[in-house]
C-alpha positions as CSV (number, residue, x, y, z in Angstrom):
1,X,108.5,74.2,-150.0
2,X,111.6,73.0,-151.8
3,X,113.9,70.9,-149.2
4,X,117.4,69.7,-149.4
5,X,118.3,67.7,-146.3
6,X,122.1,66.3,-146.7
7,X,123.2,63.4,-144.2
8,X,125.9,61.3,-143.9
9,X,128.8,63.2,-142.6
10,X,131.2,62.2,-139.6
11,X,134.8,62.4,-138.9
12,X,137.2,59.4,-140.5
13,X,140.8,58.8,-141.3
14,X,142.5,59.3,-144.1
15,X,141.9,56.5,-146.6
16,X,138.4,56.2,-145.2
17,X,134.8,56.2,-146.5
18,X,132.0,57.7,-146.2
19,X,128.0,57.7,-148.1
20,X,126.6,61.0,-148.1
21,X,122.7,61.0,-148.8
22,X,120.7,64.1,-149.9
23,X,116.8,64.1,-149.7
24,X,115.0,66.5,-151.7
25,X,111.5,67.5,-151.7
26,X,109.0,70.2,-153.2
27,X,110.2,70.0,-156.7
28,X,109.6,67.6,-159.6
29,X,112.9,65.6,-158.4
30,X,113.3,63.9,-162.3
31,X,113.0,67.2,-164.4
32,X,116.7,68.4,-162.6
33,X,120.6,68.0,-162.7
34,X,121.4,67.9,-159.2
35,X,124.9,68.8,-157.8
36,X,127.4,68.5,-154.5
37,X,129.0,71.0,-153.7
38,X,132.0,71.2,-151.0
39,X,132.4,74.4,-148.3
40,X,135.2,75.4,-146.1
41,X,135.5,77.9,-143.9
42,X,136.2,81.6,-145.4
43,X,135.9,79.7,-148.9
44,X,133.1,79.9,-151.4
45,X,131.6,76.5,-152.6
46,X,133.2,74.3,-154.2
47,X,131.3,72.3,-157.2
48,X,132.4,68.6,-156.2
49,X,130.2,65.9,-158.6
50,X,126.9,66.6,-160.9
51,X,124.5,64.1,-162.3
52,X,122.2,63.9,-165.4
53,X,118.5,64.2,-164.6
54,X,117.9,60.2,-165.4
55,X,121.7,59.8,-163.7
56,X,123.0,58.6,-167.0
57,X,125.6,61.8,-167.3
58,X,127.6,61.7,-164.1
59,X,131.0,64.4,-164.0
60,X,133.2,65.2,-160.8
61,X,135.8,67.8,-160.1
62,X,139.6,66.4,-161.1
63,X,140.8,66.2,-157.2
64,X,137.8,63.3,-156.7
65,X,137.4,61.7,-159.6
66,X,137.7,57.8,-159.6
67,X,137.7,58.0,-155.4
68,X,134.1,59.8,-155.5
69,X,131.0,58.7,-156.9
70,X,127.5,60.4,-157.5
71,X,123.9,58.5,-158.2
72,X,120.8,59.0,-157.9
73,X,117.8,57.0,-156.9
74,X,114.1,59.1,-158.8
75,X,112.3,56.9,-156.8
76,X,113.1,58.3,-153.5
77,X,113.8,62.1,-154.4
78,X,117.2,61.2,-153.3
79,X,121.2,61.6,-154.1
80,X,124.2,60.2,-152.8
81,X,127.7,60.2,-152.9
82,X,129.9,57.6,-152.3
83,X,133.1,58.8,-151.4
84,X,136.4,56.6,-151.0
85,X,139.9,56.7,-150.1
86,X,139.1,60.3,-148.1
87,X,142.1,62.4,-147.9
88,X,142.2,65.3,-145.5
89,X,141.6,68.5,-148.2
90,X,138.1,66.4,-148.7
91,X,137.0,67.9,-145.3
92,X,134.4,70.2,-145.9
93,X,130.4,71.0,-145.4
94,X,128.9,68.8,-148.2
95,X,125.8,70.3,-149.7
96,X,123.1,69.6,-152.7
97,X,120.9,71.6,-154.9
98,X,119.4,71.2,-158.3
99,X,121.0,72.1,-161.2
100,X,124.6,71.3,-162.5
101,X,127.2,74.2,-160.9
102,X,124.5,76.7,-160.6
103,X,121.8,76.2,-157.6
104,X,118.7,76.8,-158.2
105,X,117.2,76.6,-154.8
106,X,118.0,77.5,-151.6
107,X,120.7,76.0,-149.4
108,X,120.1,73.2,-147.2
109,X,122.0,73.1,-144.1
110,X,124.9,70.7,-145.4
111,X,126.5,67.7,-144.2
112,X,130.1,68.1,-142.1
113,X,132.9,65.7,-143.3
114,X,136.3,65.9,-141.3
115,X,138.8,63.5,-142.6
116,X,141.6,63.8,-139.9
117,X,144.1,61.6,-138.1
């Protein structure tokens, strides 16, 4: 079955950091864009970063690019994303899925990051 377990999550201050990890599984991990995506409550998701199949393409949404950045590692069936200087409209539920703004699987259930004094 086609898995997307995010991790990583936790409460920080403003001007924190924080790694966010998403293991995948039951899928040909390689053959895929994959994609964050940011939730808040009452909202819809929010497309945060996407990354080429071989991680070579990498784009992000304007309010996190050059603080946030998006890799992949084939050999684990694993994505991550580094994010940096954390302000508190980051604060979301982080969650992956294949494909670049348009899931293709099933939702995991996501990754909580409150960035709060």
């Amino acid at each position: 079955q086609v898995q997307f377990v995010e991790s990583g999550g936790g409460l920080v201050q403003p001007g924190g950091s924080l790694r966010l990890s998403c293991a995948a599984s039951g899928f040909t991990f390689t053959s895929y864009e994959m994609s964050w995506y940011r939730q808040t409550p009452g909202n819809e998701r929010e497309l945060v970063a996407w990354i080429g199949r071989l991680g070579g393409i990498r784009n992000y949404e304007s309010s996190v690019k050059g603080r946030f950045t998006i890799s992949r590692d084939n050999a684990k069936n694993t994505m991550y994303l580094q994010m940096n200087r954390l302000k508190p409209e980051d604060t979301g539920v982080y969650y992956c899925n294949a494909g670049r703004g348009a899931p293709v699987w099933y939702w995991g259930q996501g990754t909580q990051v409150t960035v709060s004094t």
